[in-house]
N, CA, C and O atoms as a Tinker XYZ file with bonds, in Angstrom:
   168  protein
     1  N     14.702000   25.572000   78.815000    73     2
     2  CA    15.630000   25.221000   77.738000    64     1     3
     3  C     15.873000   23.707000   77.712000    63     2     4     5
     4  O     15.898000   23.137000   76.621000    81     3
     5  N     16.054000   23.015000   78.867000    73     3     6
     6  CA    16.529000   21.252000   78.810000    64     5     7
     7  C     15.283000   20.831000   78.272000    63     6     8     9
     8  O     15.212000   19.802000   77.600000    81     7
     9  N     14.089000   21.693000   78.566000    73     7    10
    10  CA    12.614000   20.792000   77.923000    64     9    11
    11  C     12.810000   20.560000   76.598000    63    10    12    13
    12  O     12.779000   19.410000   76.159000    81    11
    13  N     13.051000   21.708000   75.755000    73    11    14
    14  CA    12.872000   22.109000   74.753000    64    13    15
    15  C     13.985000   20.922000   74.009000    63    14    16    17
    16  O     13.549000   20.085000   73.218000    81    15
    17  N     15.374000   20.990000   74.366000    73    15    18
    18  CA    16.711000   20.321000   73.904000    64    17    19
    19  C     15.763000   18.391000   74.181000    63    18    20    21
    20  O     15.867000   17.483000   73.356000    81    19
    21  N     15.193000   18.316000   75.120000    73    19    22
    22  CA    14.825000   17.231000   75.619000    64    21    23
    23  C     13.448000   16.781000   74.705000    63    22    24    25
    24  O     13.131000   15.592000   74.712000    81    23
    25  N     12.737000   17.645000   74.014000    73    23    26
    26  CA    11.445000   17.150000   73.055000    64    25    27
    27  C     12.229000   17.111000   71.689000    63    26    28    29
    28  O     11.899000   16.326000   70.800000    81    27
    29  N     13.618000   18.272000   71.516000    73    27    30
    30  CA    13.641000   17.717000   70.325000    64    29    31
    31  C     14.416000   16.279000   70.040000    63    30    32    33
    32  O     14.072000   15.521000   69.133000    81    31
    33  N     15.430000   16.035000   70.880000    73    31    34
    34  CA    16.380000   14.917000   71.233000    64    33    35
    35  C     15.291000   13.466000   70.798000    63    34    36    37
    36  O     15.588000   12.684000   69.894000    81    35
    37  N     13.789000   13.321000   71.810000    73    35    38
    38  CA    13.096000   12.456000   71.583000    64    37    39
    39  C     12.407000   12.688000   70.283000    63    38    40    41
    40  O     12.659000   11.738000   69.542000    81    39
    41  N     11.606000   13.605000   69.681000    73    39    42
    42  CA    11.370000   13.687000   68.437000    64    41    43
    43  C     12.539000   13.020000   67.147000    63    42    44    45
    44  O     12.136000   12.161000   66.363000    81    43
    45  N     13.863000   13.509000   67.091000    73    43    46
    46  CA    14.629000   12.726000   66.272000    64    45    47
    47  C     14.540000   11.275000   66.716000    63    46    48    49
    48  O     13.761000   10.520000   66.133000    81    47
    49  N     15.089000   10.967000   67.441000    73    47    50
    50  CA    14.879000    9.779000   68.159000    64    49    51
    51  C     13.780000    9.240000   67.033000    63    50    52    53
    52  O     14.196000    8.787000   65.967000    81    51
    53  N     12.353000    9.310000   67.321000    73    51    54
    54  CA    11.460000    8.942000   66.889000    64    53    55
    55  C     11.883000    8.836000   65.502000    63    54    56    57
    56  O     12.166000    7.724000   65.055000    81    55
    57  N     11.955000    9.857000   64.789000    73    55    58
    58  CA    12.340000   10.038000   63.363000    64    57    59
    59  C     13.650000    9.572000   63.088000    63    58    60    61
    60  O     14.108000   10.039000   62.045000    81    59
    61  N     14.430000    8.757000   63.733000    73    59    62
    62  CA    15.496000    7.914000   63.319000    64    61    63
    63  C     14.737000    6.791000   63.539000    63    62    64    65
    64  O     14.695000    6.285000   62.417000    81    63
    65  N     14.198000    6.180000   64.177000    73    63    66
    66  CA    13.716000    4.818000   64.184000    64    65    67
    67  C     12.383000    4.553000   63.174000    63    66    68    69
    68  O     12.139000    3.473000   62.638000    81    67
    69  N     11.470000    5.948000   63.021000    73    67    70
    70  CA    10.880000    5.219000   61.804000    64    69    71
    71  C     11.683000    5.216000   60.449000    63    70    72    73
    72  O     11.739000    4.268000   59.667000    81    71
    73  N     12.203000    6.257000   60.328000    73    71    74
    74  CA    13.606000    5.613000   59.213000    64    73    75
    75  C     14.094000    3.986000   58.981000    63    74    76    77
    76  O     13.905000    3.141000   58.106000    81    75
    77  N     14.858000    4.050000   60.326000    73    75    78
    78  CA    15.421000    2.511000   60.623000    64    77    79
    79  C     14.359000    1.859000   60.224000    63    78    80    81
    80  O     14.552000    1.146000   59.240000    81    79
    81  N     13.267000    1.866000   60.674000    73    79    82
    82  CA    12.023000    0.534000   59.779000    64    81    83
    83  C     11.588000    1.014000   58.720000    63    82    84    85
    84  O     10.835000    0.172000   58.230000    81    83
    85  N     11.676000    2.447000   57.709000    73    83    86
    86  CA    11.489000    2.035000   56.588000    64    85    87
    87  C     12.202000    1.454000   55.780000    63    86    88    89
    88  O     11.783000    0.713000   54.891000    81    87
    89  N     13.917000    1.856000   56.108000    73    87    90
    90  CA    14.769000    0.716000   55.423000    64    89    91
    91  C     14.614000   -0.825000   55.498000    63    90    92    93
    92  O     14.782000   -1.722000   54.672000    81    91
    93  N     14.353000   -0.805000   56.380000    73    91    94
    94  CA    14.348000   -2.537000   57.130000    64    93    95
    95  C     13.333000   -3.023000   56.091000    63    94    96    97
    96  O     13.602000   -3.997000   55.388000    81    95
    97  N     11.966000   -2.246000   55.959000    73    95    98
    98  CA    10.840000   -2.668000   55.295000    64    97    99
    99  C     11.481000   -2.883000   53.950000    63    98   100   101
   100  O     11.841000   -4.030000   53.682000    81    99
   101  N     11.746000   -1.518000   52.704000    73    99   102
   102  CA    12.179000   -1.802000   52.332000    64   101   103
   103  C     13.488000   -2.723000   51.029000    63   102   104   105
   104  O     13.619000   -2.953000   49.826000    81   103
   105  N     14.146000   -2.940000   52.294000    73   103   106
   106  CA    15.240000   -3.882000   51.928000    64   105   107
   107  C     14.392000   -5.152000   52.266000    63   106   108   109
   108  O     14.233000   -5.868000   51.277000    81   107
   109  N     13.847000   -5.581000   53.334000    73   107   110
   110  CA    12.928000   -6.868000   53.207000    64   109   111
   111  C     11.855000   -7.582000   52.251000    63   110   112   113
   112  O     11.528000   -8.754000   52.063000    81   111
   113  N     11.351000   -6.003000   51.592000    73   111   114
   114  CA    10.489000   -6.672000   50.608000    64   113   115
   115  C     11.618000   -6.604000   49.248000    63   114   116   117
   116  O     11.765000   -7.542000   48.464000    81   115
   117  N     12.119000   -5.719000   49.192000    73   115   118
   118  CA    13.353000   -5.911000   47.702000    64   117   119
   119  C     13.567000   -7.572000   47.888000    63   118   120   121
   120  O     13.306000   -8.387000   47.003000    81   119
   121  N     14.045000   -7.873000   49.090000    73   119   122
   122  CA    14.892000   -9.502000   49.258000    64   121   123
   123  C     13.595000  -10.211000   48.719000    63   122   124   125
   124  O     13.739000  -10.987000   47.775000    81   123
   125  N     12.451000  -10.026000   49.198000    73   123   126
   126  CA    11.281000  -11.305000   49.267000    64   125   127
   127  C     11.109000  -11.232000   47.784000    63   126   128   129
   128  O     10.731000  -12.147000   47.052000    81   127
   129  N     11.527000   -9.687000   47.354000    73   127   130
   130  CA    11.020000   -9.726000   45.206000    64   129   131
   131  C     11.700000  -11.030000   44.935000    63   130   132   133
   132  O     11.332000  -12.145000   44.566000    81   131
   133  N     12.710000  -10.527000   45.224000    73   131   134
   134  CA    14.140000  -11.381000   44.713000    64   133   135
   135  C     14.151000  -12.950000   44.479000    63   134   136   137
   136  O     14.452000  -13.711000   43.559000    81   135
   137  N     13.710000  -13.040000   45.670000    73   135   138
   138  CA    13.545000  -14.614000   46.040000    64   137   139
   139  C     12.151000  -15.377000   45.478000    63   138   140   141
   140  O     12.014000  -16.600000   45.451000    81   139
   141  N     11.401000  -14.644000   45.149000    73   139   142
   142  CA    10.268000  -14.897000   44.610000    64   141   143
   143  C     10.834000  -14.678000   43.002000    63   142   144   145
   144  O     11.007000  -15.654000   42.272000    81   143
   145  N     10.959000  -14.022000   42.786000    73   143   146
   146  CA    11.454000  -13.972000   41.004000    64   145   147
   147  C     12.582000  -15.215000   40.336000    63   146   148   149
   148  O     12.633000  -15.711000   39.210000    81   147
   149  N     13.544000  -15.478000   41.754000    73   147   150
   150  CA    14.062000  -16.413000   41.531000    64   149   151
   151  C     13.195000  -17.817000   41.391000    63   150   152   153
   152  O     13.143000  -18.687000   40.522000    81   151
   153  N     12.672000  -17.657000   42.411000    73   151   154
   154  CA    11.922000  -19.519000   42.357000    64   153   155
   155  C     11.252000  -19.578000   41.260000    63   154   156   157
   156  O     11.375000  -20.671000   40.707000    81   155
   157  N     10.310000  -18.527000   40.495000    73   155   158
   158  CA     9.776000  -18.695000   39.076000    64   157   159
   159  C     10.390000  -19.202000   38.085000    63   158   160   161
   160  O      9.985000  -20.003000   37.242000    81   159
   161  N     11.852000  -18.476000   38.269000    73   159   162
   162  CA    12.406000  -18.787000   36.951000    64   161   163
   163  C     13.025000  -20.272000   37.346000    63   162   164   165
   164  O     13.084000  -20.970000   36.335000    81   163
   165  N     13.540000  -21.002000   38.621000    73   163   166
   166  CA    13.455000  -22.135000   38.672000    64   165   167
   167  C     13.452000  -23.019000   37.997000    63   166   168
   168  O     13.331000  -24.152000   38.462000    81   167
């Protein structure tokens, strides 16, 4: 039973952190649109 509680614990794990970097991704490229659309209109 602790195996089992213990693969799924690390599995979320996993699947919270690639989450965490798809937001990160993203919100990083939204910002880089941003900043790039800005300097055009410049």
């Amino acid at each position: 039973m602790a195996t089992q509680i213990n693969q799924l614990g690390s599995m979320m794990a996993a699947d919270v952190l690639a989450w965490g970097a798809a937001v990160i991704g993203i919100a990083l490229t939204a910002s880089a649109v941003i900043w790039v659309m800005r300097l055009m209109r410049a």
